[in-house]
N, C-alpha and C positions, 0 to 999 in steps of 0.2 A: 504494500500500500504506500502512496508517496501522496505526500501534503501539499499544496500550494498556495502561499501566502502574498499576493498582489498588493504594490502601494506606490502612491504619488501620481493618482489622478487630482485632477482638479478644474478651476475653471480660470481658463487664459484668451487675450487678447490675440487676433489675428497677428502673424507674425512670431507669436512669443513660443516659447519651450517648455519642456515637461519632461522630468525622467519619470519612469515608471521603473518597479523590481519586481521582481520577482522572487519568491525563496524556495526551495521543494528542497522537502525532508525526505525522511523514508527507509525502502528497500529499493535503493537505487542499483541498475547494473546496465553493463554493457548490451546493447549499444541505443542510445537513445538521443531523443530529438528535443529540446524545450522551445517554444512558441507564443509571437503572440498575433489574438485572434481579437476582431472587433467586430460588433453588433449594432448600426442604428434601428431605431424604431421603424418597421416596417420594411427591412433588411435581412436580407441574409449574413448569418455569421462569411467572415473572410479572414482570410492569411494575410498578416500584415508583415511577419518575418521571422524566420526560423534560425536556431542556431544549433547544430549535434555536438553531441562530447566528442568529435573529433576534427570541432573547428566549422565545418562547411555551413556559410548563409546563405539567406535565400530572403529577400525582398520584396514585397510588393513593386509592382510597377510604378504603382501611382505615390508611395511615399519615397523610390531609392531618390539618394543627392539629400533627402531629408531627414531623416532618419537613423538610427544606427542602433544594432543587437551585440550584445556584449555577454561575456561570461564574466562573474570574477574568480579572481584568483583562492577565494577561500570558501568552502562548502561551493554548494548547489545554486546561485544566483543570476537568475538574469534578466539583463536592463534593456530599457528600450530607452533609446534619448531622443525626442522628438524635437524638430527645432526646423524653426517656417512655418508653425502651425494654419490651418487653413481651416474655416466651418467647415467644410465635410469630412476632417476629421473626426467632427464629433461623435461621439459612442461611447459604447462600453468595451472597455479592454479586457481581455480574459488570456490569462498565463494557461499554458496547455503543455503536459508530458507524455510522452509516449516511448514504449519500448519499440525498438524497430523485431525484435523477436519473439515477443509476447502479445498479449490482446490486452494489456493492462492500458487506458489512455484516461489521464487526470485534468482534471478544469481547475482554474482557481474558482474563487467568487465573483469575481469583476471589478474593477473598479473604472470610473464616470470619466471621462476626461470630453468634458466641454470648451470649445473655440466661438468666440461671439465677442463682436463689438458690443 
């Protein structure tokens, strides 16, 4: 079972930035993928950018040049630095795990990140 704890939504001005983290606890093991995934109202969930424990990202179209997926260096963390924000960014962000060998696939909670003059 892996946990995941999302933080550092909020509500920012056209233009402005936002980190978001991520934390996943657990039974963690090789080889897997952390994510993160956004929802507007009346939306389909989407792929905003992925990173696997051995490095390889992967971007949405519409946020690369903006954006950026990070590990860090201690435990299980990972960041998304948003920066250029734009209103249709707006959603909900959801931290997403997955083993690529298992059927096990974990969601966070969400959290809000709002973009509005």
């Amino acid at each position: 079972q892996v946990q995941l704890v999302e933080s550092g939504g909020g509500l920012v001005q056209p233009g402005g930035s936002l980190r978001l983290s991520c934390a996943a606890s657990g039974s963690i093991f090789r080889l897997y993928a952390m994510a993160w995934y956004r929802q507007a109202p009346g939306n389909p969930r989407e792929l905003v950018a992925s990173i696997t424990d051995g490095g390889t990202i992967t971007y949405a179209d519409s946020v690369k040049g903006r954006f950026t997926i990070s590990r860090g260096s201690a435990g299980n963390t990972v960041y998304l630095q948003m920066n250029s924000l734009k209103p249709e960014d707006t959603a909900i962000y959801f931290c997403n795990f997955r083993h690529f060998r298992r059927t096990d696939n974990y969601w966070g909670q969400g959290t809000q990140v709002t973009v509005s003059s």
